[in-house]
C-alpha positions in Angstrom: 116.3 98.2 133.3 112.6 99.1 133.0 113.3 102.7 134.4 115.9 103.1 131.3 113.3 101.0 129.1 111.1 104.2 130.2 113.2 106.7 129.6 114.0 105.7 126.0 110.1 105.5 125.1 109.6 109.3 126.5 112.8 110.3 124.5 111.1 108.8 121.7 108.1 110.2 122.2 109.9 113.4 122.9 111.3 113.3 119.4 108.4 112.0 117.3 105.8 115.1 118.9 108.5 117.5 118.2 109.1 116.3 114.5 105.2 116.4 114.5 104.9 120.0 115.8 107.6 120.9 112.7 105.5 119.5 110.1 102.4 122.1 111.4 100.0 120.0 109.8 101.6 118.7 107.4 102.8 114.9 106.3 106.7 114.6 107.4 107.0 111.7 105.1 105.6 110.5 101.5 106.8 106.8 100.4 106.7 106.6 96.5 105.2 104.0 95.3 106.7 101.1 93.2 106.5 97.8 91.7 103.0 96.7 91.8 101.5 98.6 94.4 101.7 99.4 97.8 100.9 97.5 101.4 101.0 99.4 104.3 101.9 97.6 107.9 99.9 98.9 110.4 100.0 97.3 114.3 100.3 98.1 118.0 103.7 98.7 119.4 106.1 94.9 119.0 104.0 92.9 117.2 106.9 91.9 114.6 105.7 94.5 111.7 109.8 95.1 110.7 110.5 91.3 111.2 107.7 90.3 109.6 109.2 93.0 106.8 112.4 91.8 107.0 111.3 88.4 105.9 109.4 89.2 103.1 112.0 91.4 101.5 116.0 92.4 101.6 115.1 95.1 104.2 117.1 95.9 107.0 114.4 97.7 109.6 116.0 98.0 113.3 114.6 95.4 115.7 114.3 96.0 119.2 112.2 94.5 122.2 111.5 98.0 122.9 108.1 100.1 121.7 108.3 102.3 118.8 111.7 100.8 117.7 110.2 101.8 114.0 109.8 105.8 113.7 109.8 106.3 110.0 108.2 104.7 107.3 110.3 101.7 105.9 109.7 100.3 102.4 110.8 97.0 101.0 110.2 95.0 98.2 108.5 91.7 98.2 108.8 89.2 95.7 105.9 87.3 94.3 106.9 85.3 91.2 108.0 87.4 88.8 106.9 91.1 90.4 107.5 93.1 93.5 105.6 94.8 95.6 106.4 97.1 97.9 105.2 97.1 101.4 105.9 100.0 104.4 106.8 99.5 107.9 104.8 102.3 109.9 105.3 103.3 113.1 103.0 101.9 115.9 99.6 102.6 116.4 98.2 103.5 120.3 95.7 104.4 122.1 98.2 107.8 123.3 100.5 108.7 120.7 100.7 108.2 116.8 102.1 110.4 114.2 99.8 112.2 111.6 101.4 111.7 108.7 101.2 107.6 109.3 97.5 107.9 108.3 98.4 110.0 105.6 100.4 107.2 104.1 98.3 104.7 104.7 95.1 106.3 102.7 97.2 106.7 100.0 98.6 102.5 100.0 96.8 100.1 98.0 96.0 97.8 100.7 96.5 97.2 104.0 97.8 94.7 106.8 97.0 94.8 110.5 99.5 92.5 112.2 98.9 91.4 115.6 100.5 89.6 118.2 100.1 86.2 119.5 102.5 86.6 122.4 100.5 88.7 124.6 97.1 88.6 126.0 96.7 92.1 125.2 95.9 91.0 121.5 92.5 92.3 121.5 93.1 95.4 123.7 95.9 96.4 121.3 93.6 95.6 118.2 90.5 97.5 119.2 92.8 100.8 120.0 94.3 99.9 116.7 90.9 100.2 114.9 89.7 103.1 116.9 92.7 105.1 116.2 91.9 104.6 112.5 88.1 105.4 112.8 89.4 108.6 113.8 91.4 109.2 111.2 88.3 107.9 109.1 90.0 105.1 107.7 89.3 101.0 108.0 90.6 98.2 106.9 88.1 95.8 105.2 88.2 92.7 103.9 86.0 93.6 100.8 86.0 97.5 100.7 82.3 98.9 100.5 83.6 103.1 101.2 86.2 105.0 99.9 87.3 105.0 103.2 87.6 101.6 103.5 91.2 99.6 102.6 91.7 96.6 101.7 93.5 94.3 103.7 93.8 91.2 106.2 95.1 90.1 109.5 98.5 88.6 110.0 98.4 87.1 113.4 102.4 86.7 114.2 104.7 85.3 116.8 102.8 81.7 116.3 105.6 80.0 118.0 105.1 81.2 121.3 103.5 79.0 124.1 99.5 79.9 124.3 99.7 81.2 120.8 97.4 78.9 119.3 94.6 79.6 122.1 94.6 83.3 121.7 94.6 82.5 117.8 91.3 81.1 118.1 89.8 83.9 120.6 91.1 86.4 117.6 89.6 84.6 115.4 86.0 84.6 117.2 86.7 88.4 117.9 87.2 89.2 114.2 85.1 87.2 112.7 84.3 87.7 109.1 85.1 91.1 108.7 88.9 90.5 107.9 90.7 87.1 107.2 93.3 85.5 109.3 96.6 84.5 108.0 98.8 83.2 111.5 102.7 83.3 110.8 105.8 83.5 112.8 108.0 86.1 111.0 111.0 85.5 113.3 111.0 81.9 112.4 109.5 82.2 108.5 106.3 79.6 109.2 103.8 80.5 106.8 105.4 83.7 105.8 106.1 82.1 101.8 102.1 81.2 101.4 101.6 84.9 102.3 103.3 85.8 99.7 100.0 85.1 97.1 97.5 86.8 99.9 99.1 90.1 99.6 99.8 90.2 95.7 95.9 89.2 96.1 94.7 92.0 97.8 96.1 94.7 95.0 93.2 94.1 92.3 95.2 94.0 89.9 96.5 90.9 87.0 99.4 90.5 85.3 98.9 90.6 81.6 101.9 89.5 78.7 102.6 91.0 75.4 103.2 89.0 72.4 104.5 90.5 69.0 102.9 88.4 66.4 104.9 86.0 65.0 107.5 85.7 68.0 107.2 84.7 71.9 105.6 86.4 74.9 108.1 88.4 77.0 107.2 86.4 80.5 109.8 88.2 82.5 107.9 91.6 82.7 104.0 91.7 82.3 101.9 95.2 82.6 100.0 95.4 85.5 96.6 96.3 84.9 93.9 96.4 87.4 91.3 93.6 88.4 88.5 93.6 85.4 91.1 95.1 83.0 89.4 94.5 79.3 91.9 94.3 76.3 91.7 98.0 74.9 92.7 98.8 78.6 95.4 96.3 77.8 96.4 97.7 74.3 96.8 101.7 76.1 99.4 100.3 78.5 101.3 98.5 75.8 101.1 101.3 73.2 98.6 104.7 73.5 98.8 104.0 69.0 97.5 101.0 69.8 93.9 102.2 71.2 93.1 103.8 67.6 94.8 101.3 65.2 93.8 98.3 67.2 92.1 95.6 64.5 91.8 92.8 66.8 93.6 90.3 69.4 94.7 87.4 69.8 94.8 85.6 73.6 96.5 82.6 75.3 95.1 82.1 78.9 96.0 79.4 81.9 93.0 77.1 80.7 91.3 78.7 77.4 91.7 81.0 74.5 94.3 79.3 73.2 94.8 82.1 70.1 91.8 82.6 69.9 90.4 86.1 68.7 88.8 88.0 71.0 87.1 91.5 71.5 88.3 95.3 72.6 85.9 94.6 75.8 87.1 90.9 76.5 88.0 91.2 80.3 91.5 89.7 81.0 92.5 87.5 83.7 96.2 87.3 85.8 98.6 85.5 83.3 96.2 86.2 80.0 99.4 86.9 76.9 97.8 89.1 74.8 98.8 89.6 71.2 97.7 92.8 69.3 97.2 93.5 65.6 97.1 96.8 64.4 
């Protein structure tokens, strides 16, 4: 069994260089983004990226207890409330092989999530190759992104069920630090998987903001997504371009103030501000 188990890792290998050698250079794939923005999944081989994926949205990656199972990028969309957000399955990350084109993808996400796993005391081993295959490709994941290199992103330590989990979650989290924060989950068995759901909208930057025509009721079912420290004329382009030029004043409902009050072109809005607009 583990001379087969071999065998199918070379094939794969095999394939993945040659597909490599095709592109000369080049990206083989491009994920378009949608919904909200995009998450990549980055990890060492078998650390539960495409369960973990699975769980958080109606995609159906291949699972095996094999490395490099995953060998294209696989989107899905993850539900938070009332948007999605779109996270991609890459292909593992080693110290000897990993294809171009996944660090392509990855500087182009919005954020990033290094998952690691709790099953095997090679956490840290796999983790540091992890990171130093990304300083190569002159990326890093950050928890508060300082360099345009830098993405922002997070740790989801997975497989929390297993025996000795909870011991080698504590040695991560003394290896890490501050520099990225900590969110254990067992995708296979969904604990902590649903609070995760907020932590990666989070890590976006960006609100949700609601129209409302005057004299009629905000539209709650699809707000414009506006990035972090959005201000209301920011606001008013997304709804309408006219509305940049013609814009007289506003009108604003948030979660604990402005309650229809007026407010200014350079008000900054906040997630869940409804904003009514009077041209």
């Amino acid at each position: 069994m583990q001379a087969d188990l071999k065998r199918r890792i070379a094939k794969v290998r095999d394939q993945m260089q040659q597909r490599k050698s095709a592109a000369r250079g080049r990206p083989s794939f491009h994920v378009d983004k949608e919904g909200a923005g995009q998450i990549a999944l980055v990890g060492a081989p078998n650390v539960g990226k495409s369960t973990l994926l699975r769980t958080l949205t109606n995609a159906q990656p291949e699972i095996g207890d094999y490395p490099f199972t995953t060998r294209v990028p696989l989107p899905g969309m993850m539900t938070y409330e009332n948007v999605q957000v779109q996270l991609v399955d890459l292909p593992p990350i080693t110290s000897e092989f990993s294809e171009g084109w996944l660090f392509a993808i990855i500087r182009t996400a919005d954020a990033a999530v290094l998952v690691v796993d709790l099953s095997t005391d090679d956490f840290l081993v796999q983790t540091e190759q992890v990171q130093a295959a990304l300083g190569q490709a002159k990326l890093a994941i950050a928890a508060v992104p300082r360099e345009p290199n830098e993405k922002p992103g997070l740790v989801v330590a997975n497989k929390l069920d297993v025996a000795g989990a909870a011991a080698r979650l504590q040695r991560f989290r003394e290896f890490i630090g501050d520099r990225l924060s900590v969110f254990p989950v067992s995708a296979k068995h969904g604990t902590g998987v649903e609070d995760l759901r907020l932590t990666l909208f989070g890590l976006l930057g960006v609100i949700r903001v609601y129209s409302k025509p005057p004299g009629r009721k905000a539209d709650n079912s699809t707000p414009f997504i506006l990035r972090r420290g959005a201000t209301v004329l920011d606001a008013a382009e997304a709804i309408h371009k006219d509305f940049v030029a013609r814009l007289k004043y506003a009108r604003l409902w948030g979660k604990d103030k402005y309650q229809g009050q007026m407010v200014g072109r350079e008000h900054v809005l906040e997630d869940g501000d409804v904003l009514e607009l009077h041209a």
